[in-house]
Legacy VTK file of the C-alpha trace (Angstrom):
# vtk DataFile Version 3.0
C-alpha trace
ASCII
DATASET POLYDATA
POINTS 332 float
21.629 23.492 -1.066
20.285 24.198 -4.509
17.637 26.341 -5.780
15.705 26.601 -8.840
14.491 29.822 -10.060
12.107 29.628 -12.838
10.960 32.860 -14.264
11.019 34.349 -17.888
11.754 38.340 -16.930
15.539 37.635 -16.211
15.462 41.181 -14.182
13.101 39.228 -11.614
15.314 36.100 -12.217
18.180 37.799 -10.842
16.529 39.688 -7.945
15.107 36.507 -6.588
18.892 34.673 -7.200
20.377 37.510 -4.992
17.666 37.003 -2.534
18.219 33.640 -2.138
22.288 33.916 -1.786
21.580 35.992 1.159
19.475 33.939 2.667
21.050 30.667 1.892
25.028 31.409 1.880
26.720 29.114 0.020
23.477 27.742 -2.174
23.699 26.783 -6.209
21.277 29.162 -7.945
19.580 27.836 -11.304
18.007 30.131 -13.119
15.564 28.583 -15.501
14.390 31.014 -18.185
13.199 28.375 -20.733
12.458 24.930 -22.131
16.027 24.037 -22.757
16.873 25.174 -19.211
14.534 23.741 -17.693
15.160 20.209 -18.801
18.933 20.832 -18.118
17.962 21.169 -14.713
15.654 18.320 -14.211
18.677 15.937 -15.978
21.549 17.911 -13.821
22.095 16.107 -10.386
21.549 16.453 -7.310
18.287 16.936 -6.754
16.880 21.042 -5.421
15.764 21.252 -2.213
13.672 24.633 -3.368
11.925 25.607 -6.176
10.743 29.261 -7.082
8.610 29.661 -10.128
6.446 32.138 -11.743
3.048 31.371 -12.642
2.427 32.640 -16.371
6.044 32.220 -18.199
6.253 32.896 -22.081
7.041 28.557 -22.592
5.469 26.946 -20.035
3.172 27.871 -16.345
4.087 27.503 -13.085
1.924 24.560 -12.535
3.480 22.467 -15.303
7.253 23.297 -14.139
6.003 21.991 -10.553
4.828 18.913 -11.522
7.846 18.158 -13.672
10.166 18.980 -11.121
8.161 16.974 -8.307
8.260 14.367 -10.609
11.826 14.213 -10.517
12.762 15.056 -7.184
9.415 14.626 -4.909
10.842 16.299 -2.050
11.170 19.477 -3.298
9.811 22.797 -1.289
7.836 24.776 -3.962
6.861 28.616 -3.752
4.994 30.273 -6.544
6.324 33.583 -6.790
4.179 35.697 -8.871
2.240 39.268 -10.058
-0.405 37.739 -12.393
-2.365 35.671 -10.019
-5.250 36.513 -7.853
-6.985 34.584 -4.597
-8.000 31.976 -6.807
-4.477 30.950 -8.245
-2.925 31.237 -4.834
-5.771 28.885 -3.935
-5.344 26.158 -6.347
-1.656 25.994 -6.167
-1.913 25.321 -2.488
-4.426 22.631 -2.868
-1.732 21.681 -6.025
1.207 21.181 -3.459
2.990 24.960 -3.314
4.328 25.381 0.174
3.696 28.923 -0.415
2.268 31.344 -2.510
4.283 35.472 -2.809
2.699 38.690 -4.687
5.725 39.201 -6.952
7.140 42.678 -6.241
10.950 44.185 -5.525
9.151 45.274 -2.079
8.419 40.999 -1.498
11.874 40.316 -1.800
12.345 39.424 1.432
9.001 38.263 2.192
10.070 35.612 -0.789
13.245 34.699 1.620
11.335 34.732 4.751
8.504 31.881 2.593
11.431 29.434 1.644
13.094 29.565 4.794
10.009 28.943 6.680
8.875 26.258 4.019
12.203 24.365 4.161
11.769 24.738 8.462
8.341 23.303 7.781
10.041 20.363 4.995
12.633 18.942 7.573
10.371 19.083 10.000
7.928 16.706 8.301
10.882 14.540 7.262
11.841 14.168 11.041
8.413 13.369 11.928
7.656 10.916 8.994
11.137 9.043 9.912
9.877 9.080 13.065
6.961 7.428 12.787
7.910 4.895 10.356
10.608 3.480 12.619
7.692 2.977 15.118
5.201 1.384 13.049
7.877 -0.929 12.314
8.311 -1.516 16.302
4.739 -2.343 16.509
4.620 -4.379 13.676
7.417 -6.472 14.811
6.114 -6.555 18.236
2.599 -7.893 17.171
4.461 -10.807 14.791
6.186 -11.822 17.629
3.313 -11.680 20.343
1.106 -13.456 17.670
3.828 -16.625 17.341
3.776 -16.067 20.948
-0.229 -16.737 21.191
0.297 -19.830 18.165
2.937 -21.250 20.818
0.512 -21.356 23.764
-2.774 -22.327 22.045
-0.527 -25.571 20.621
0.770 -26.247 24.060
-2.748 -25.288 25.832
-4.181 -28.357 22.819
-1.271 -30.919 23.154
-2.572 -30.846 27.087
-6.266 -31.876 26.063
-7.195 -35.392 25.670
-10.776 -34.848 24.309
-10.259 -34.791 20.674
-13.616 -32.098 19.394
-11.912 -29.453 22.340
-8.058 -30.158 20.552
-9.276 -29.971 16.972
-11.026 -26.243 17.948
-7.969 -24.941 19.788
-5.905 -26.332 16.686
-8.208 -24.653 13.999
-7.855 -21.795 16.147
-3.957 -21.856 15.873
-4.124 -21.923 12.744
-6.159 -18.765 12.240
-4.019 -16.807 14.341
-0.631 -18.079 12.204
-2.531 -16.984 8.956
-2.568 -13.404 10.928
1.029 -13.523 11.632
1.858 -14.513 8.183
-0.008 -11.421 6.736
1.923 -9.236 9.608
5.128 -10.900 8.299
4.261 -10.015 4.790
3.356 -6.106 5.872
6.476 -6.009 8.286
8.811 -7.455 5.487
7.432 -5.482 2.691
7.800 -1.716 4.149
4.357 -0.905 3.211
2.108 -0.696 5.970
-1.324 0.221 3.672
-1.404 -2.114 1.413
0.295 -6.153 0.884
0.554 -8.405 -1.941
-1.936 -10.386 -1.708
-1.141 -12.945 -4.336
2.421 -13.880 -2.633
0.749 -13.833 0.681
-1.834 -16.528 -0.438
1.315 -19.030 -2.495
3.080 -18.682 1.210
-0.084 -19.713 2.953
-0.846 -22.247 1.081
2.154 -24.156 0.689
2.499 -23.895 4.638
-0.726 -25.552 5.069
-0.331 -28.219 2.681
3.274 -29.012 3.966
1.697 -29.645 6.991
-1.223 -31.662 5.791
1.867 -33.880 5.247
-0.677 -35.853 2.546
1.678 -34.823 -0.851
-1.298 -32.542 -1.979
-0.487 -30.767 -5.528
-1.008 -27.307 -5.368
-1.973 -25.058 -8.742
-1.724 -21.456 -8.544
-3.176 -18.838 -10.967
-2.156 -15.623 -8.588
-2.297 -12.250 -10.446
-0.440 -9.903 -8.159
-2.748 -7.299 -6.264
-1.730 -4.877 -4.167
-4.733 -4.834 -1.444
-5.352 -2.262 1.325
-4.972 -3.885 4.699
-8.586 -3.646 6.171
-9.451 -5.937 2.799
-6.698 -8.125 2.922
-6.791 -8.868 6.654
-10.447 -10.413 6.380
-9.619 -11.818 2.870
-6.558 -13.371 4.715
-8.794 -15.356 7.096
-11.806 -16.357 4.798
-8.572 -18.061 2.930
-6.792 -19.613 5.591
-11.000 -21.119 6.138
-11.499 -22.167 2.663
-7.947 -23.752 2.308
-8.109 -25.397 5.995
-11.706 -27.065 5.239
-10.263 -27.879 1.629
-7.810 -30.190 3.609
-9.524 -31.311 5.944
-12.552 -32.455 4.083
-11.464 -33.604 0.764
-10.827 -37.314 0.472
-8.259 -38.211 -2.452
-10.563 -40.223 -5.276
-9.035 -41.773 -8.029
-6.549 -38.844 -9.005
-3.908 -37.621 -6.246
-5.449 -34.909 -4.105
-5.293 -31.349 -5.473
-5.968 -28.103 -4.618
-6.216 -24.939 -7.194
-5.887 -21.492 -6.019
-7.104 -18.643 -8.025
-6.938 -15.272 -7.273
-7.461 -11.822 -9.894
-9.368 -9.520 -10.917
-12.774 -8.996 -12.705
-13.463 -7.137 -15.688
-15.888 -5.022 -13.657
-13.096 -4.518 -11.018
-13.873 -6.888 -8.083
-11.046 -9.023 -6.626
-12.452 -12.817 -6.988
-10.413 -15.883 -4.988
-11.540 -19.281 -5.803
-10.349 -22.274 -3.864
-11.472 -25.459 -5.658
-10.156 -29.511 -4.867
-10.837 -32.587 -6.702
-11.305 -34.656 -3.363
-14.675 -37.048 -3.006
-15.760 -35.299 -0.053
-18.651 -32.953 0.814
-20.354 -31.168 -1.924
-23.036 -29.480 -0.881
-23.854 -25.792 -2.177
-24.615 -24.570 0.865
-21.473 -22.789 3.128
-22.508 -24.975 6.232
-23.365 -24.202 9.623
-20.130 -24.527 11.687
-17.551 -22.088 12.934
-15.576 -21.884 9.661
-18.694 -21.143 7.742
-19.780 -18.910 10.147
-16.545 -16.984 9.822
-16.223 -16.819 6.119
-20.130 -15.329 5.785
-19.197 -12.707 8.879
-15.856 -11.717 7.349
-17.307 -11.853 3.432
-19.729 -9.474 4.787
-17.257 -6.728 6.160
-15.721 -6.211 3.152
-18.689 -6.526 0.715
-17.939 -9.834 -0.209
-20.504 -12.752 -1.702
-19.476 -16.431 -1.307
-20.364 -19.441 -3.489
-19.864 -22.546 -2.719
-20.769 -25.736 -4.657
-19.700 -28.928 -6.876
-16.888 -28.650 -8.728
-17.688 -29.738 -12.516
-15.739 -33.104 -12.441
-15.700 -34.055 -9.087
-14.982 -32.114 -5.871
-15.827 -28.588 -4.010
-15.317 -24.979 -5.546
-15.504 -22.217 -3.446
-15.798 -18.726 -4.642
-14.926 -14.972 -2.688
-16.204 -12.305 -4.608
-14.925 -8.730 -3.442
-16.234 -5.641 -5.221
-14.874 -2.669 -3.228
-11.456 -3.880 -2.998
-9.872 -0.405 -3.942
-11.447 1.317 -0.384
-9.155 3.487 1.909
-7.119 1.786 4.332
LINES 1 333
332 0 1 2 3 4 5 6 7 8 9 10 11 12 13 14 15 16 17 18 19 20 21 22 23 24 25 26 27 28 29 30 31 32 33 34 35 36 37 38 39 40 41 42 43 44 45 46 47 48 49 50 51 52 53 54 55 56 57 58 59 60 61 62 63 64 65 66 67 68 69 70 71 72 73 74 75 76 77 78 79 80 81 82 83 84 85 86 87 88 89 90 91 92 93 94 95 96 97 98 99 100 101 102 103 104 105 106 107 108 109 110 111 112 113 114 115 116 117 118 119 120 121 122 123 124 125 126 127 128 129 130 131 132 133 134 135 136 137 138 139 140 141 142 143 144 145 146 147 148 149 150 151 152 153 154 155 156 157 158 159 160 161 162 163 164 165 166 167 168 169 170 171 172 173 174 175 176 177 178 179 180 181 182 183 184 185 186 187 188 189 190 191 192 193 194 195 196 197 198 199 200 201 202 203 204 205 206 207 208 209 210 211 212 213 214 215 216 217 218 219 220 221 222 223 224 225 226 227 228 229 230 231 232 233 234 235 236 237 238 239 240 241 242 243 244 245 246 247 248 249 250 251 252 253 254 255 256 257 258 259 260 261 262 263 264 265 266 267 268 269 270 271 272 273 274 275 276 277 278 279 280 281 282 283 284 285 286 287 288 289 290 291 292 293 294 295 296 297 298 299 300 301 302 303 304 305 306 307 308 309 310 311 312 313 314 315 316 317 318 319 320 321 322 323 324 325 326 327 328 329 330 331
């Protein structure tokens, strides 16, 4: 294991290095006693495990050698090991991400030892835990993909069954929102990051998916700034554009230029997150979302996430469809 000892009294340096040998046989000591030390340490591999620092040192303060050090190595137990701090200090380094906080004194010596072998008990345990639990929420992820392609299976089997063609066409629009759910799962399961998704990669897959099986040769344009969205946006953002894309396929009638579809998706100057969905078919124009499930849908789900959709002519022919999202940056 290796230890860092920052501290500018060298007397104190070397009282808390023979602490720690006792504690820890067989542990590298660093003692860091000023700027050139310091950033010998943070370049010198591996990585410490523990970090003991002072609060007010002649170069630099406790604080600042924290964050540089957590910088570098993130894992890193931290005790602030001091005699010129009060409640206050031992507050705010708590709240700053100290594991512990210990009076400085020859009498604390082993108090000092007790902290870091407590804090590093406290360390591995968390590590266990977080391990743990990430190796589950992977389980359920990949348990939900596949029950999802499980419930895309049936509903196609459950339509193929039905002769009358309004009940098929629901069960198959229906499909079709569930596999834009397992597509976003695939992205969250694939990517590691259970929070948040990119959003922008998400929408290219889904939409070449659904024009590959419009099976018409649609031409697809992209402008996709990559966003990373948290998951209780993305998830209803998912399915208001698996709606817009579906009814931008199913309604647009080629003109006199092949059929197209444009997908935009960034952000605002203001901040909001804005998708439009625009085709150049000769279908349906009208500014108003319609009354039918899809519309439905895309008003309900714009409205959980504080959302506002516009939908209208497209200047030269066809249908643009707007998402506006201004609270895209809330907690997942």
């Amino acid at each position: 294991m290796r230890i860092l000892i920052a501290d500018d009294d060298p007397d104190f340096r070397g009282l808390a290095s023979r602490a720690m040998r006792r504690e820890f046989d067989g542990s590298t000591i660093t003692e860091i006693g000023d700027r050139a030390g310091l950033d010998a340490a943070l370049a010198t591999p591996p990585g410490p495990q523990l970090l003991i620092s002072d609060l007010s040192l002649n170069w630099i303060d406790g604080f600042a050698v924290f964050e540089e050090v957590r910088a570098a190595w993130p894992g890193c137990v931290a005790i602030m090991f001091t005699g010129t701090g009060d409640e206050e200090v031992a507050v705010r380094a708590i709240k700053a991400g100290f594991d512990d906080y210990v009076v400085k004194s020859p009498k604390q010596l082993r108090r000092l030892a007790a902290a870091a072998r407590a804090a590093l008990t406290r360390a591995e345990t968390r590590r266990g835990l977080e391990e743990n639990r990430d190796l589950l929420t992977q389980e359920l992820y990949h348990r939900l993909h596949n029950n999802l392609q499980l419930v895309v299976g049936l509903i196609a089997f459950t339509a193929r069954s039905i002769e009358e063609p309004v009940a098929r066409r629901r069960l198959d629009d229906l499909g079709r929102r569930v596999q834009s759910l397992s597509l976003l799962q695939e992205r969250l399961y694939r990517g590691g990051d259970f929070r948040r998704i990119d959003f922008a990669a998400f929408l290219r897959q889904l939409v070449e998916d659904l024009a590959a099986l419009d099976g018409r040769g649609i031409a697809t344009r992209f402008d996709l700034q990559p966003v990373m969205l948290p998951v209780d946006i993305a998830v209803p953002l998912a399915l208001i554009a698996n709606e817009l894309l579906t009814n931008a396929l199913k309604h647009a009638v080629a003109g006199t230029e092949p059929l197209a579809v444009s997908i935009r998706f960034r952000t605002g100057a203001d901040g909001a997150q804005m998708l439009d969905v625009d085709d150049n078919g000769a279908g349906p124009q009208s500014r108003e979302a319609g009354t039918g499930l899809g519309a439905r849908l895309v008003q309900r789900l714009a409205q959980q996430i504080g959302g506002m959709v516009d939908i209208g002519p497209r200047e030269g022919g066809g249908r643009s469809c707007r998402i506006t999202v201004r609270n895209p940056a809330r907690p997942g």
